[in-house]
C-alpha positions as CSV (number, residue, x, y, z in Angstrom):
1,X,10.2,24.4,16.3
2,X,8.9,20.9,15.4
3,X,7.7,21.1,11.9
4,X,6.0,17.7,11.4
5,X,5.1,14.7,13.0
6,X,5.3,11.3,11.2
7,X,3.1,7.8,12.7
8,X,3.9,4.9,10.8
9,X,0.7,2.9,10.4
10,X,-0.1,0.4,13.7
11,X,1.4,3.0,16.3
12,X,-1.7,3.6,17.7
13,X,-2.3,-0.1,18.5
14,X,0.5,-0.1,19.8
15,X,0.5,2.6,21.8
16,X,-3.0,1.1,23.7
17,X,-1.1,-2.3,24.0
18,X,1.5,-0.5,26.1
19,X,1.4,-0.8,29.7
20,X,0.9,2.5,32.3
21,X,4.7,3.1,33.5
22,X,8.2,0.9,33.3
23,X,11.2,1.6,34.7
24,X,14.5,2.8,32.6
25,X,17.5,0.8,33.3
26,X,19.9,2.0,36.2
27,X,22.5,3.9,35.6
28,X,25.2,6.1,37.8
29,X,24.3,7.3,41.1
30,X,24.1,11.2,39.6
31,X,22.1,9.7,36.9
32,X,18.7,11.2,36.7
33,X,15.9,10.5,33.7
34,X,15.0,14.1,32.4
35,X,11.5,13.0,32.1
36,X,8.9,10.6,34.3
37,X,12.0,9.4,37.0
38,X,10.7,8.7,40.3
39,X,13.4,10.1,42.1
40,X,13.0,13.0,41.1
41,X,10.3,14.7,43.3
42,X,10.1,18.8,42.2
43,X,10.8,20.4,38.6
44,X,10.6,24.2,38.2
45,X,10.5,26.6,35.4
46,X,14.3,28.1,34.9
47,X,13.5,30.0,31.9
48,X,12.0,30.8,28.2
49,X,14.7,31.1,24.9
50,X,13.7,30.8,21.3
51,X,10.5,29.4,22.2
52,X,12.0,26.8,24.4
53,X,11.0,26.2,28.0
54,X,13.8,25.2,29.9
55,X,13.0,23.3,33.5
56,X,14.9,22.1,36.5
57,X,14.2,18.8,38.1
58,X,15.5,18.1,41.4
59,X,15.2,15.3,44.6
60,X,15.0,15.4,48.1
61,X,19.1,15.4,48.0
62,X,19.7,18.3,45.8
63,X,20.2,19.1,41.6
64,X,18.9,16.1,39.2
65,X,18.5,17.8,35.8
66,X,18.1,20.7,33.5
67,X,16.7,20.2,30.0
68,X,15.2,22.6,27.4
69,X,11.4,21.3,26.0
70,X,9.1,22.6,22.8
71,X,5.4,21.5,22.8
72,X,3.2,22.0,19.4
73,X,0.0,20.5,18.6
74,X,0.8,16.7,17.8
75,X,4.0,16.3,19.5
76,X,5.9,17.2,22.6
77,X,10.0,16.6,23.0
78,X,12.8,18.1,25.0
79,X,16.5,17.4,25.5
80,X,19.3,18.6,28.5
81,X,21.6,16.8,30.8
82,X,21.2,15.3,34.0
83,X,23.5,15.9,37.3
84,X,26.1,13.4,36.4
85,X,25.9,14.9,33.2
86,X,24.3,12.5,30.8
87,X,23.2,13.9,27.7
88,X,19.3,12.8,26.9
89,X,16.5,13.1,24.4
90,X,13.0,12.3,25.6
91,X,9.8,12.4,23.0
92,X,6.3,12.1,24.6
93,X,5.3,9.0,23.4
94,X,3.5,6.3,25.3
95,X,5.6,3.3,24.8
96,X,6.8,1.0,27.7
97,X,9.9,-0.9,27.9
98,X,13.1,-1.0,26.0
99,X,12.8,0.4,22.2
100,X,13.8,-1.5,19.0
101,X,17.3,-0.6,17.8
102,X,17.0,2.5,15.0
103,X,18.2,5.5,13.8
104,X,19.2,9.1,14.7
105,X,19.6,11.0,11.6
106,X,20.2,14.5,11.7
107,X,20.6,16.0,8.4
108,X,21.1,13.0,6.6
109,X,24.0,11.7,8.7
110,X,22.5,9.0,10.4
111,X,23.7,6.7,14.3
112,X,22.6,3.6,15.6
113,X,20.5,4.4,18.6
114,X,17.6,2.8,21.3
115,X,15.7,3.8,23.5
116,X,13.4,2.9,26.6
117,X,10.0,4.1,27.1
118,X,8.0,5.3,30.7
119,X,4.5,4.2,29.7
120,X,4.5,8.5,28.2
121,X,7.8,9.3,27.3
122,X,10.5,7.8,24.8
123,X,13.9,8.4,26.1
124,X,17.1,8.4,24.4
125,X,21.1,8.7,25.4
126,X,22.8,10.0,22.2
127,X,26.6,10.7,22.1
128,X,27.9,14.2,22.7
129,X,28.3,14.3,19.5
130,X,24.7,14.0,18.3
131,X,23.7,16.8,20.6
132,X,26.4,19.2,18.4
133,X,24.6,18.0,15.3
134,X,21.1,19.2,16.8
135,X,22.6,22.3,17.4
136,X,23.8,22.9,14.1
137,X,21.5,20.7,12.6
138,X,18.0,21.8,10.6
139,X,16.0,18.7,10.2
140,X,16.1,15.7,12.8
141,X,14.6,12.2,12.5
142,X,14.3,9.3,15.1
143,X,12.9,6.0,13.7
144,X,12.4,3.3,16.7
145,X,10.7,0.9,14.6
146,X,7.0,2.2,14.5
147,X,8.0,5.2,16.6
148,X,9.1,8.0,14.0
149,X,9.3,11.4,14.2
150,X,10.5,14.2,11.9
151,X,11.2,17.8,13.5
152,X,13.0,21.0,11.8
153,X,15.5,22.1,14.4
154,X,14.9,26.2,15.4
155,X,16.0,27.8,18.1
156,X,18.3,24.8,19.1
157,X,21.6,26.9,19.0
158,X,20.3,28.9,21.6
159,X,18.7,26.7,24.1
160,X,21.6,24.7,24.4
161,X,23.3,27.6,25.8
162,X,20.4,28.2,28.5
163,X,20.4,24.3,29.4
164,X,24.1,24.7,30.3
165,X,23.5,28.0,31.7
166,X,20.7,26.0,34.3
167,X,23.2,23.1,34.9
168,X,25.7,25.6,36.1
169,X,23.5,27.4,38.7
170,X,22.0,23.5,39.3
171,X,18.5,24.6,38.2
172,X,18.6,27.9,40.5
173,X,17.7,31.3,38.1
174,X,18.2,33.8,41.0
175,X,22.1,32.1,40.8
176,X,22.4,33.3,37.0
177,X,20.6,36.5,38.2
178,X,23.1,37.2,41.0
179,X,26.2,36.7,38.8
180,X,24.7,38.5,36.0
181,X,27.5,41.6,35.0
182,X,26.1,44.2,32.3
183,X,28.0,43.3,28.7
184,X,30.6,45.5,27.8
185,X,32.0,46.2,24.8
186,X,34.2,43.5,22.9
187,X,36.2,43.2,20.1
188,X,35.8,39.5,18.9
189,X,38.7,37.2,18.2
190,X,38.2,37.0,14.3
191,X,38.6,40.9,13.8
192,X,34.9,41.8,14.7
193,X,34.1,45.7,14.2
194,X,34.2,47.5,17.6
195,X,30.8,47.3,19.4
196,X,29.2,50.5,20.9
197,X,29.0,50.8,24.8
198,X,25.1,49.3,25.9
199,X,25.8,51.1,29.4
200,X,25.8,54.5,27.7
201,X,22.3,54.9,26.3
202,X,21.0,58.0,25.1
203,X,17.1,58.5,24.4
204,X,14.6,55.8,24.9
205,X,11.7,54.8,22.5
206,X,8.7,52.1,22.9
207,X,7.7,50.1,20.0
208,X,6.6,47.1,18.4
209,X,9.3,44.1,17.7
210,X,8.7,41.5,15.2
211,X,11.1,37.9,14.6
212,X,10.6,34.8,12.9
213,X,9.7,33.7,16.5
214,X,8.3,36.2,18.5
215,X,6.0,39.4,18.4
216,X,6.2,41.5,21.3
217,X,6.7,45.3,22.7
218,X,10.1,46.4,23.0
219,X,12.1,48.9,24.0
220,X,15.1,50.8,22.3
221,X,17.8,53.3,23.2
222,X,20.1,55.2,21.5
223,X,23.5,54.6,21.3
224,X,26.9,56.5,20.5
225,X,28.2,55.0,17.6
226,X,31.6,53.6,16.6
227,X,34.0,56.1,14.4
228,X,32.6,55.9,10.3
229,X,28.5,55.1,11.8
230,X,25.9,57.4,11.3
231,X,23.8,55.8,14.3
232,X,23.7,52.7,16.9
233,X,20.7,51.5,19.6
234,X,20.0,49.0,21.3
235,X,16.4,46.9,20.9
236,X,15.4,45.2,23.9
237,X,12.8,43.4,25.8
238,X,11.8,45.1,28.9
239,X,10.4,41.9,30.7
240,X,13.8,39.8,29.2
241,X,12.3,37.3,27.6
242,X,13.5,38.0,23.9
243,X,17.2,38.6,23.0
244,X,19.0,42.1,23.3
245,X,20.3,44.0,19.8
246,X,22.5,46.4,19.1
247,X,22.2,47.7,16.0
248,X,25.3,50.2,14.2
249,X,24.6,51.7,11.2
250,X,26.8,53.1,8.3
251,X,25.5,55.8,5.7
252,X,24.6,53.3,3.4
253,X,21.9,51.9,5.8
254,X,24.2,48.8,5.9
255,X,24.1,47.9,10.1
256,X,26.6,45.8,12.2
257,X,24.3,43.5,14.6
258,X,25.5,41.9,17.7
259,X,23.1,39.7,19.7
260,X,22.9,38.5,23.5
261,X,20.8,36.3,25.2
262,X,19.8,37.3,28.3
263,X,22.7,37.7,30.5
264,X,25.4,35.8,28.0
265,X,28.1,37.8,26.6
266,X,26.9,39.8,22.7
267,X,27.9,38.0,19.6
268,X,28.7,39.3,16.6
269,X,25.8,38.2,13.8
270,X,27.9,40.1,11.2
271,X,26.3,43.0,8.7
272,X,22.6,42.9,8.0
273,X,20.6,45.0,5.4
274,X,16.9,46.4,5.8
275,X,14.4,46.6,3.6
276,X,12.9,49.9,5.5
277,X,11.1,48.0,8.6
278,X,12.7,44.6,9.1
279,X,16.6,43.2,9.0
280,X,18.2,40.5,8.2
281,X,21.9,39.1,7.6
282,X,23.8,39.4,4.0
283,X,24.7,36.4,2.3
284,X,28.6,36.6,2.3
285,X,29.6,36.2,6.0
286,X,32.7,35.0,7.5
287,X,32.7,31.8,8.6
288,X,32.9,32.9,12.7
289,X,29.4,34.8,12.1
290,X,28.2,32.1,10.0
291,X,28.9,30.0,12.8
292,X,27.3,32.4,15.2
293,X,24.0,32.8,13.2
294,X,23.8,29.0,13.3
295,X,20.6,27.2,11.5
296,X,18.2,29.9,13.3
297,X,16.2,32.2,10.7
298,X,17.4,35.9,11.7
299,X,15.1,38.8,11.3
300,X,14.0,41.5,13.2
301,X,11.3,44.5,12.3
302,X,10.7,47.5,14.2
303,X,7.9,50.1,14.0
């Protein structure tokens, strides 16, 4: 989520001095803006992650872009790839015309980088390697001369993996539906603890879920667990909005989590301890669930 939004002083002058609509530079055939591009004639809803919404654009001759978008009060940004696949950031921003040069800084590591405004949207082409550092990133800041904005980085682990998810099916969600398999149980590359079967569910329960992002009503179902477990479920959300948990528990009410969202494969988010209603990762990981967790703030109460 975008935490705070910075305006130098004069950027509202500036932003009545700026004409209605310009035109970005051309670029590759298969190159598509991800906001305000005339070519592009339809954009669809593919799906919500994290509290992202990721949309689809597309033209009279097929796929043009996928990109994943977060709207608070004050500000309005989203980032994805188009067909050819160009990597872009766009902040709404009314602005017209090429940028002036600036900075991407993303946790204190800080590029070079312009931009070129629509008349309501500020987009930028960053190196693949500055979408990695959103991904892993907590705290973003572009500074375009008197354009400036500062946004903590949540949820952008996951949305990533939705936007790529779209660009695979070229904007289509029935696609990812249709090639959805159930998850099965894995055993993780760096030696992670066997995970229960999700296919083999015992009882089923209704109750109220609570994360850092999300309250909602969810479902869960017992599971048979693992040899040396007392108990495993599953927590899920019936309508499939929110991520699925499974949930292993030893006798010392220590619990092995795995994570999936939607219809990607369950990770591994390592042990987690509970304070009798709401979970949350230990401190001493290794570094693959470390990785896994990402930047995102993990928690997750049931009652």
């Amino acid at each position: 989520m975008i935490a705070s939004v910075r305006w130098l002083a004069g950027a509202i002058a500036l932003c009545l001095a700026a004409p209605a609509l310009a035109q970005a530079p051309a670029m590759g055939d298969d190159s598509f803006n991800i906001v305000d591009d005339p070519e592009v004639t339809q954009g669809d809803f593919y799906a919500e992650v994290r509290g992202w919404n990721v949309f689809s654009g597309s033209t009279d001759q097929g796929f043009a872009f996928c990109a994943a978008e977060m709207e608070l009060p004050g500000l309005t940004w989203r980032f994805g790839y188009d067909a050819s696949p160009q990597w872009q950031i766009a902040v709404k921003h009314r602005f017209s015309g090429e940028t002036p040069y600036g900075t991407f800084d993303v946790d204190g590591h800080k590029s070079g980088i312009s931009g070129w405004g629509s008349g309501e949207w500020v987009i930028l082409w960053p190196h693949k390697g500055e979408y990695n550092a959103i991904a892993s990133g907590n705290r973003m800041e572009i500074h375009l001369g008197e354009i400036w904005y500062e946004m903590q980085l949540k949820g952008t682990s996951a949305a990533p993996l939705k936007v790529q998810e779209c660009v695979a099916n070229r904007g289509n969600p029935e696609r990812a539906m249709a090639s959805a398999q159930p998850p099965a149980p894995v055993r993780s590359a760096g030696g992670a603890p066997r995970m229960p079967d999700p296919n083999r569910r015992g009882e089923e329960f209704v109750g109220n879920c609570q994360t850092d992002y999300a309250s909602y009503r969810c479902m869960a179902a017992t599971l048979t667990p693992t040899v040396g477990n007392a108990k495993a479920e599953l927590i899920y959300d019936a309508f499939g909005s929110e991520p699925n948990y499974i949930i292993q528990t030893d006798k010392n009410d220590i619990s092995e989590v795995w994570v999936s969202f939607g219809s990607d494969p369950y990770k591994y988010m390592g042990r987690w301890n509970t304070d009798g209603r709401c979970r949350g990762p230990l401190q001493n990981q290794d570094p693959q669930v470390v990785a896994n967790l990402g930047h995102d703030s993990w928690k997750l109460c049931v009652e």
